[in-house]
C-alpha positions as CSV (number, residue, x, y, z in Angstrom):
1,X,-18.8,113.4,-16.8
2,X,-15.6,111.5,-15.3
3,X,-15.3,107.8,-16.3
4,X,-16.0,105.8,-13.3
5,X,-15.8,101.6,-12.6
6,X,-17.6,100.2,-9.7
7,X,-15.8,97.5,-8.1
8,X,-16.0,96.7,-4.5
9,X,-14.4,98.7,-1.6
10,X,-10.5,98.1,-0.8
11,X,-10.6,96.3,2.5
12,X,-8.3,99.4,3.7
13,X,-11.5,101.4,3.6
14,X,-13.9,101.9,6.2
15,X,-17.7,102.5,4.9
16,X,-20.0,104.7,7.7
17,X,-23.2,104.3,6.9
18,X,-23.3,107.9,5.8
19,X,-20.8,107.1,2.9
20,X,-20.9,105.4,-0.4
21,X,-17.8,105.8,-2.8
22,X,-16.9,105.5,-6.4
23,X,-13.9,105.1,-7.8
24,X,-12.6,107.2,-11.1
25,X,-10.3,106.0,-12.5
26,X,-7.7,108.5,-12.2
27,X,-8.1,110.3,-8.9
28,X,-9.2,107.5,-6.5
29,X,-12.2,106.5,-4.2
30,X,-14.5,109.7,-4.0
31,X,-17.3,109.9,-1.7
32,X,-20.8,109.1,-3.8
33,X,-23.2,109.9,-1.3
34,X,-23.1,111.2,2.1
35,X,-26.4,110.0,4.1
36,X,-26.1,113.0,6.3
37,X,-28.1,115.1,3.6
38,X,-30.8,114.6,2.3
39,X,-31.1,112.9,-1.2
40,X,-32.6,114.3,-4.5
41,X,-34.3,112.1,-7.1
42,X,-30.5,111.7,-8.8
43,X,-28.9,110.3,-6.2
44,X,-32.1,107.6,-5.1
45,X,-31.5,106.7,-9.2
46,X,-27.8,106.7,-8.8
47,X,-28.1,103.9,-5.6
48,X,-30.5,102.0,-7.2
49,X,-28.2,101.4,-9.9
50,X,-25.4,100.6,-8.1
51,X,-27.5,98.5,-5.7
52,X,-28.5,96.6,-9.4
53,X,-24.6,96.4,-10.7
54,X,-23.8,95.1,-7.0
55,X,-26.4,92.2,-7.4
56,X,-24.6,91.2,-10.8
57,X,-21.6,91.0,-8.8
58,X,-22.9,88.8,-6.5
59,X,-24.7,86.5,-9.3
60,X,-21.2,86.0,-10.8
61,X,-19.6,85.6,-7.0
62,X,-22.4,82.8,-6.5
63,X,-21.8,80.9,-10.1
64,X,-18.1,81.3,-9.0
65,X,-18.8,79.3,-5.8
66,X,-21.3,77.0,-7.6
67,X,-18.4,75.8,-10.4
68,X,-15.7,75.6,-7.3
69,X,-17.9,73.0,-5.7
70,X,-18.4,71.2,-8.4
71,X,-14.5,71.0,-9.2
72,X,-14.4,69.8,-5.9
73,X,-16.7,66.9,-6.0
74,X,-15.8,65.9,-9.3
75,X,-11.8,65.9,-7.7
76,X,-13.1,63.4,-4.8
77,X,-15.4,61.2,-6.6
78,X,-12.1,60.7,-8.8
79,X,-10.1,60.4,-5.6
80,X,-12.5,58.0,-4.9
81,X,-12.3,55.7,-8.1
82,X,-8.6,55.4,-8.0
83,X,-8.2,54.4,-4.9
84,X,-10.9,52.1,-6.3
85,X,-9.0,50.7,-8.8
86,X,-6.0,50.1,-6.7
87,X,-7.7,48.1,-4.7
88,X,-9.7,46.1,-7.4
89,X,-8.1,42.5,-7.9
90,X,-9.5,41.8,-11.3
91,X,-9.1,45.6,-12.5
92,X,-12.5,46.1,-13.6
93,X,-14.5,49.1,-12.9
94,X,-17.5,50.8,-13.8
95,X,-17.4,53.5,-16.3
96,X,-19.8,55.8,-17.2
97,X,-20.0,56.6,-20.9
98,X,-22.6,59.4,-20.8
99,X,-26.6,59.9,-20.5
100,X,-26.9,57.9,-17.6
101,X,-25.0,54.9,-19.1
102,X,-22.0,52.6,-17.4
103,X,-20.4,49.6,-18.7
104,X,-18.3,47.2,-16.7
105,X,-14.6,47.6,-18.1
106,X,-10.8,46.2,-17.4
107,X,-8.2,48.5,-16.5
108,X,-5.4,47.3,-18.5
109,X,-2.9,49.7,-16.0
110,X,-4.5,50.7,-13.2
111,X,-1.8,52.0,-11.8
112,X,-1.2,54.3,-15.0
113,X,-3.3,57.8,-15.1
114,X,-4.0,60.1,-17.9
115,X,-4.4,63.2,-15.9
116,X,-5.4,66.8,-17.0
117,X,-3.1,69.5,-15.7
118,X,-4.7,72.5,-17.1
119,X,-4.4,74.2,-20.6
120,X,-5.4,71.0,-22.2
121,X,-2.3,69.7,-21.3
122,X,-2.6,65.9,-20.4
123,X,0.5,64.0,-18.2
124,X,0.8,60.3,-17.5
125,X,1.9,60.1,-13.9
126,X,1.3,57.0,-11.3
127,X,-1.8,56.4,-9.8
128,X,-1.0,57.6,-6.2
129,X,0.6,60.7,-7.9
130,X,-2.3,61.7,-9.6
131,X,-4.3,61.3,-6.0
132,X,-1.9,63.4,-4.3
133,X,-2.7,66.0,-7.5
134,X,-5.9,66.0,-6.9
135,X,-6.2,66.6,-3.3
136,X,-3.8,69.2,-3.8
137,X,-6.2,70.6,-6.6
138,X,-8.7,70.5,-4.2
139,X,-7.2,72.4,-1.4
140,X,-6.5,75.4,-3.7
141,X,-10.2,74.9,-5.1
142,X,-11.3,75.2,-0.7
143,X,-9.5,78.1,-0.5
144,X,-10.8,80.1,-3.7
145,X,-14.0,79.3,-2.4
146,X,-13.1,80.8,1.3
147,X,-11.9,84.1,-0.9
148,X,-14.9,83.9,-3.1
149,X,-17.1,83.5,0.0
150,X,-15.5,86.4,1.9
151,X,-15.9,88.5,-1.2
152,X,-19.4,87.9,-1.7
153,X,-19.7,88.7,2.0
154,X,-18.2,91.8,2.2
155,X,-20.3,93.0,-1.5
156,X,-23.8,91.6,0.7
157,X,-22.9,94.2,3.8
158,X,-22.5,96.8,1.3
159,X,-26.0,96.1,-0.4
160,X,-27.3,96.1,2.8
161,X,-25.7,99.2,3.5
162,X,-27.1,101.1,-0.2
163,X,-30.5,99.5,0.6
164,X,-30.6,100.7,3.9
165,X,-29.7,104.4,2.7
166,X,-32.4,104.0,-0.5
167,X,-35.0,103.4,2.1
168,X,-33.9,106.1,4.2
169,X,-34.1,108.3,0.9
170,X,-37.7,107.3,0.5
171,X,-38.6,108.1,3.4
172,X,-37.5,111.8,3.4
173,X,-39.3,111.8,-0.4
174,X,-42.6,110.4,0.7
175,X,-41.7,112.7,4.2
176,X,-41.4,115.7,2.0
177,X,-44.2,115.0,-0.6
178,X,-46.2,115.1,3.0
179,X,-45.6,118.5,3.8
């Protein structure tokens, strides 16, 4: 039996409804199922398991979105406390220590960040340099979510289409158990 990954469709390829593809790994996109004849018991197991792997997908598409967002608002509620603490007179903010908890505290340099630029890697830069960072951060963190989004989109439609052929396979079982 070939070796085969399921992965979503390359955008370059049209599904009918009558076609559901696989891809092996060494000779390309083959046609799985072809709706135009009618199913056996194999094939109804085959699309139900694909239908189930599809669903994982879109769990891990969703948690993808899910931990975007939150990058996001945790990047403008940061936004929004430096911009705080330039325009503070005293310096002092409010911090959160954890559980719930804040303390008052003085910002000895306000205008001094310790910023987090990815592989634990941790820069001093200016305070309005660490805002521009992080609205840059959060563009890019927008626009994964638009591809995520789009992703997840295109992996629904082709649930929809399976599900709509499983039921159509049904059908003609419960048609011919009839006769």
């Amino acid at each position: 039996m070939p070796y085969h990954d399921v992965f979503m469709i390359p955008e370059d390829i049209y599904i009918r409804s009558q076609d559901y593809f696989i891809q092996y790994r060494k000779t390309g996109w083959q046609i799985l199922a072809d709706t135009m004849q009618p199913m056996d018991q194999r094939e109804l197991m085959t699309l139900q398991n694909y239908l189930k792997e599809y669903g994982q997908q879109a769990e891990i598409f969703i948690s993808q979105l899910e931990m975007l967002e939150n990058g996001r608002m945790e990047a403008h509620a940061a936004i929004e406390t430096l911009e705080g603490m330039i325009a503070t007179e005293d310096g002092v903010v409010l911090l959160q220590i954890g559980a719930g908890a804040s303390v008052r505290a003085k910002i000895l340099e306000p205008d001094k960040v310790m910023l987090a630029i990815g592989a634990e890697v941790i820069v001093e830069r200016k305070n309005k340099d660490a805002i521009e960072f992080l609205k840059e951060r959060i563009m890019e963190m927008e626009a994964s979510q638009k591809k995520v989004a789009e992703t997840l989109d295109r992996l629904r439609s082709q649930m929809n289409e399976i599900e709509k052929r499983l039921e159509a396979g049904y059908q003609q079982s419960m048609a011919a158990g009839q006769e």
